[in-house]
N, C-alpha and C positions, 0 to 999 in steps of 0.2 A: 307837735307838728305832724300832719298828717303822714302817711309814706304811700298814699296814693296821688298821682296827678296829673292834669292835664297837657294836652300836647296839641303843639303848632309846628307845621313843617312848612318850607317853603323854597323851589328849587333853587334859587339862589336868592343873596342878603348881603349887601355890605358886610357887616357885624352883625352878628346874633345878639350881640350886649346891646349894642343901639338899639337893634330892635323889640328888645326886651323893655329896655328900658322904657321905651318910645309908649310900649304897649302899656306897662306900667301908670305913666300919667296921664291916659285916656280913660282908665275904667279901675273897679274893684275888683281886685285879685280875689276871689274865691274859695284856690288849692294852689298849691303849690303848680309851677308852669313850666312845662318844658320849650325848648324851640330849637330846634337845626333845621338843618340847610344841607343841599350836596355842595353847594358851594360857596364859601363866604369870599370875599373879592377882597373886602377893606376892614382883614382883621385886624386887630391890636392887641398890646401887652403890656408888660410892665411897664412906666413911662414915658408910653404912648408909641412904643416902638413897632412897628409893622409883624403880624404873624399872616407870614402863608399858608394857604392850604392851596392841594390840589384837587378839582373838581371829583365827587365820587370816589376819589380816594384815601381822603383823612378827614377826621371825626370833625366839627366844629358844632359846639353847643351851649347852650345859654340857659341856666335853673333860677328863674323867677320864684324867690320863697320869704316870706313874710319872716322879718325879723326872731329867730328862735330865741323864744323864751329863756333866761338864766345864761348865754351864751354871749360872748361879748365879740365885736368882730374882728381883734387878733388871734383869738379862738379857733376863730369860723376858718379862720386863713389855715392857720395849720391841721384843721381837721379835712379841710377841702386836700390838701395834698396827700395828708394821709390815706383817704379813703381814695384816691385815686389811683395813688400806690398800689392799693392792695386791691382794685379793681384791674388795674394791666396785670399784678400777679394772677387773676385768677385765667388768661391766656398765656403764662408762662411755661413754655417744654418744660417737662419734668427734669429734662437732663441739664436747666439751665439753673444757677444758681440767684436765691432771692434778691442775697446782697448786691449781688449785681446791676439792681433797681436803687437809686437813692433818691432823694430828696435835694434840691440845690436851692440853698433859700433865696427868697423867700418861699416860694413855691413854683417851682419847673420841677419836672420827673425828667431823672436824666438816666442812662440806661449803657452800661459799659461795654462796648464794642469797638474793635480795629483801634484798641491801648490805646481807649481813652473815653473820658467820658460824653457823651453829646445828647442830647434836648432830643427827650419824644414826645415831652408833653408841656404844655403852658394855662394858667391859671389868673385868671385877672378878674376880680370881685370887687363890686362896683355897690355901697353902701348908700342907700337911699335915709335921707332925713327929713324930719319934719318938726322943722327947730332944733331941739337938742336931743327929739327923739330918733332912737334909728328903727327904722320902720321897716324895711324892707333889703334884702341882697341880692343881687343877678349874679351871679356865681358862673365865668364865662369859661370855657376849656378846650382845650385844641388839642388834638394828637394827632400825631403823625404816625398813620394807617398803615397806608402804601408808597406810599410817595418816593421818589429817587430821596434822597436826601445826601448821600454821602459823597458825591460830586458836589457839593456847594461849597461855597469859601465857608460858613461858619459851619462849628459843630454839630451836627445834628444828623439824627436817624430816625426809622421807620419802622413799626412793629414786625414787619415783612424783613425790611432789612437785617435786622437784627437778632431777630427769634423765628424767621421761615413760617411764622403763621398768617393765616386769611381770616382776617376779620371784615365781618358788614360795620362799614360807621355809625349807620343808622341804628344798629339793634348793638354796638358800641353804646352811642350815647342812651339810649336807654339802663343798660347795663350801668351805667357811671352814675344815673340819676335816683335808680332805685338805691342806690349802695350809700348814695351821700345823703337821701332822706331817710334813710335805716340808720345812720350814724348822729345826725339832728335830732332825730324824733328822742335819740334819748339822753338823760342831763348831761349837762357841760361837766367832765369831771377833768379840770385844767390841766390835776397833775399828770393825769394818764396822757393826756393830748399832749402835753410838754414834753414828756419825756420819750412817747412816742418820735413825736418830729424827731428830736435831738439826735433819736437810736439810729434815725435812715438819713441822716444829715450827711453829706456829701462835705468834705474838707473841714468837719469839723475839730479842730486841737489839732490841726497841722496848719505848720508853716508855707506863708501861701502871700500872693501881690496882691494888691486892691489897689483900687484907685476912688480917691476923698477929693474931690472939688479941682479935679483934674491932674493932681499929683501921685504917682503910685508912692505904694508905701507898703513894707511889708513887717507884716504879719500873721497873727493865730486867732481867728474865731473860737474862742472860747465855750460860748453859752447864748443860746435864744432867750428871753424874760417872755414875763408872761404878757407883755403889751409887745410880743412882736420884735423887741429890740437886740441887737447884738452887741456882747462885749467882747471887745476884742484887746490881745497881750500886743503892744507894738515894737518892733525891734529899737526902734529910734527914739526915744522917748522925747528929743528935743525937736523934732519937726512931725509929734506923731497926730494925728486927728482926737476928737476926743474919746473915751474908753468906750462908753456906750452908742451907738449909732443906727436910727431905722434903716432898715434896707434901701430906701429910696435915698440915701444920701453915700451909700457904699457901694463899689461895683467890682465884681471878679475878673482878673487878668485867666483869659480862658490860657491853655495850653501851658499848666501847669502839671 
């Protein structure tokens, strides 16, 4: 995969992924594609759940890149967050600690301030097919720049809030684009990527609530597979969900 690419900007976008996508079944991709916006209106996320940004002040960006060769796309997932990770690390104060950055799977960067953890960044990769081939990824990302964050009812902060630095979004998502086609362009080595995620894994082997098909239930996140899926130990074994479960069918009881 190349690690050079093209770029579309545009003052404001519903979604950067729609319009990636949009752009996608109009013509042949080329190079790999980038696309932001100062401001997206009608983000999403896992589930389809609403991500806000605020205008010129937090990143929102969408990487149009043809299916990488030898990489499968539970893969693609956890290397997307990886390389993200270690893309906000590289605006980390020295005086602030790494660990402090985790991973919350399946893929948010959540980032430990005011004892506790809360969402700076969100990841929603949208898998183009054709048939049974997968052809294509729009790889969508959102950060929270500047933004207030820590007045709202849910958890969540802002690189500003957090760590006192000024970042541009725009030269942001550049920074986030080059990093994730430096980390594609070379082979899929699973075990690394597996064991990577698992290292910055957020509530991983601790006892923790979830909620399965509207019921909470608690338990320990054991282990990621390599298709993406979580095992998890249930306290209750007689009303517990089943051992393995993709993330789309498990949810975190936040304010744990």
């Amino acid at each position: 995969m190349s690690t050079t690419y093209d770029h579309h900007h545009t003052p404001a976008v519903a979604s950067t992924n729609a319009w990636a996508l949009s752009w996608l079944r109009e013509r042949e991709m080329e190079a790999p594609t980038l696309f932001t916006t100062d401001h997206q209106n009608k983000g999403r996320g896992q589930r389809d759940k609403p991500w806000s940004a605020e205008p010129h002040r937090d990143c929102s960006l969408s990487l149009a890149v043809a299916a990488p060769r030898g990489w499968t796309p539970a893969m693609l997932n956890m290397a997307v967050a990886l390389s993200l990770r270690s893309t906000l690390l590289s605006v980390l104060p020295n005086h602030r600690s790494e660990a402090s950055v985790l991973i919350k799977w399946p893929n948010d960067v959540v980032l430990w301030h005011a004892q506790s953890h809360r969402k700076c960044a969100g990841i929603l990769v949208e898998n183009v097919w054709r048939g049974s081939e997968w052809t294509h990824a729009v790889i969508g990302i959102g950060v929270n720049v500047s933004s207030q964050r820590l007045t709202r009812s849910y958890r969540a902060v802002s690189l500003l809030e957090a760590w006192q630095v000024t970042v541009d979004p725009i030269s942001l998502a550049h920074r986030i684009a080059a990093d994730l086609l430096q980390t594609l362009h070379a082979p899929m080595q699973a075990s690394n990527v597996l064991a990577g995620f698992q290292n910055h894994l957020m509530g991983l082997k601790e006892r923790r609530t979830f909620v399965h098909q509207g019921s909470e239930h608690i338990g320990v996140l054991c282990e990621i597979n390599g298709q993406g899926h979580g095992r998890f130990a249930w306290q209750d074994p007689q009303t517990a969900p089943p051992e393995w479960l993709p993330s789309s069918e498990i949810a975190w009881v936040w304010g744990q």
